[in-house]
Every structure is written in C-alpha cells, then in structure tokens.
C-alpha positions in Angstrom: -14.3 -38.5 5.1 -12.9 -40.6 2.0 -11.8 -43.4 4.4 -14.9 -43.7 6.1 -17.1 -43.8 3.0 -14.6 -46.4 1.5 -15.1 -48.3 4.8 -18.8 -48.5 4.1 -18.4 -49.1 0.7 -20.3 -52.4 0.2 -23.2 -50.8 2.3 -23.1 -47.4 1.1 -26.9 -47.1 0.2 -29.4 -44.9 2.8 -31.1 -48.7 3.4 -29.0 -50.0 5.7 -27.9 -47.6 8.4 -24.1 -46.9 9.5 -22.7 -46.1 12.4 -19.2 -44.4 13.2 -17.8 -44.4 17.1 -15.3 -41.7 18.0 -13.0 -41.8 20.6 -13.2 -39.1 21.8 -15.5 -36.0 22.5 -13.1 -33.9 19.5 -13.1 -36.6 17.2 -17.2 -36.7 17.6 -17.6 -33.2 17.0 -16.1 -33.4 14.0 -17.6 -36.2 12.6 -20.3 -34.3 13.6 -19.6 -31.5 11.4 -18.4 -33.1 8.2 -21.5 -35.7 8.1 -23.3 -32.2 8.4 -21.2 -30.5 5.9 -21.7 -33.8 3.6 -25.5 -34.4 4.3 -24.7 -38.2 4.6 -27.2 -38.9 7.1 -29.8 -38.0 4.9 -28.2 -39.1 1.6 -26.0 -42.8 3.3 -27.9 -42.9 6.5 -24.2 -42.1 8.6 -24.8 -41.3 12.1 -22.1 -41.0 14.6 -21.6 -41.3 18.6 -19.0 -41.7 20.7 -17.2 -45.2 22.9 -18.7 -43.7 26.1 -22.6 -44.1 24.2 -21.5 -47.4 23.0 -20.7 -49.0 26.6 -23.4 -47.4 28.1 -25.6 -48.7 25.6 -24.2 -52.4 26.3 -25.2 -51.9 29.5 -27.9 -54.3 30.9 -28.9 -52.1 33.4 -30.0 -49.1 31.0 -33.4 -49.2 29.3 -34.1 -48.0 26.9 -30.7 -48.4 25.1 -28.7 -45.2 24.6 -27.9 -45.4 20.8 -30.8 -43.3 19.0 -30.5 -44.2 15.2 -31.9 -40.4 14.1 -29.8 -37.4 12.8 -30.1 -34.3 15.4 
C-alpha cells in the first residue's frame, strides 16, 4: 500500500480520482481489502478494477463503458 500511495503522490488529494488495475482476480481482491482496511476511497478517492474491466471498457462495442468510478 506504501508504493501505491507513493505512486499517486503528486495527486494524492480526494479531487482528482485514482485508479489501480490488477492483474489478476487475487491481486483485485486484495486491493480490494486494503483500500477497505485504509478507507482511501473515501479519504484519496482510490478505486481499483482489474485488466479484464479495462479492455472491456476500451471496447467500442460496449455502452455504457464498464469502469464505474464509485466505491462498492
């Protein structure tokens, strides 16, 4: 989690929203947990997904897009 937040360091604030891609359906849930755990949606506006949401959303095809920028 130290690495991520240093990643988004020069946009750390809750205005601008962040958005970390797993790889994988493990590595999701536990982003899932520790931006949970942390409360960074709510306090850095962190939400997270996985590489299958992000193709899917570049999809042409697929309206609405896919990505949803709320916490659930």
């Amino acid at each position: 989690m130290e690495q991520v937040l240093q990643a988004f360091a020069d946009c750390i604030s809750p205005e601008t929203p962040k958005y970390l891609c797993a790889p994988c359906s493990n590595c999701k849930g536990q982003l899932r947990d520790m931006l949970a755990y942390y409360d960074l949606w709510e306090r850095n506006r962190i939400l997270y997904g996985g590489l299958v949401e992000l193709v899917v959303n570049a999809m042409t095809d697929v309206k609405p897009g896919f990505i949803e920028w709320e916490w659930r």
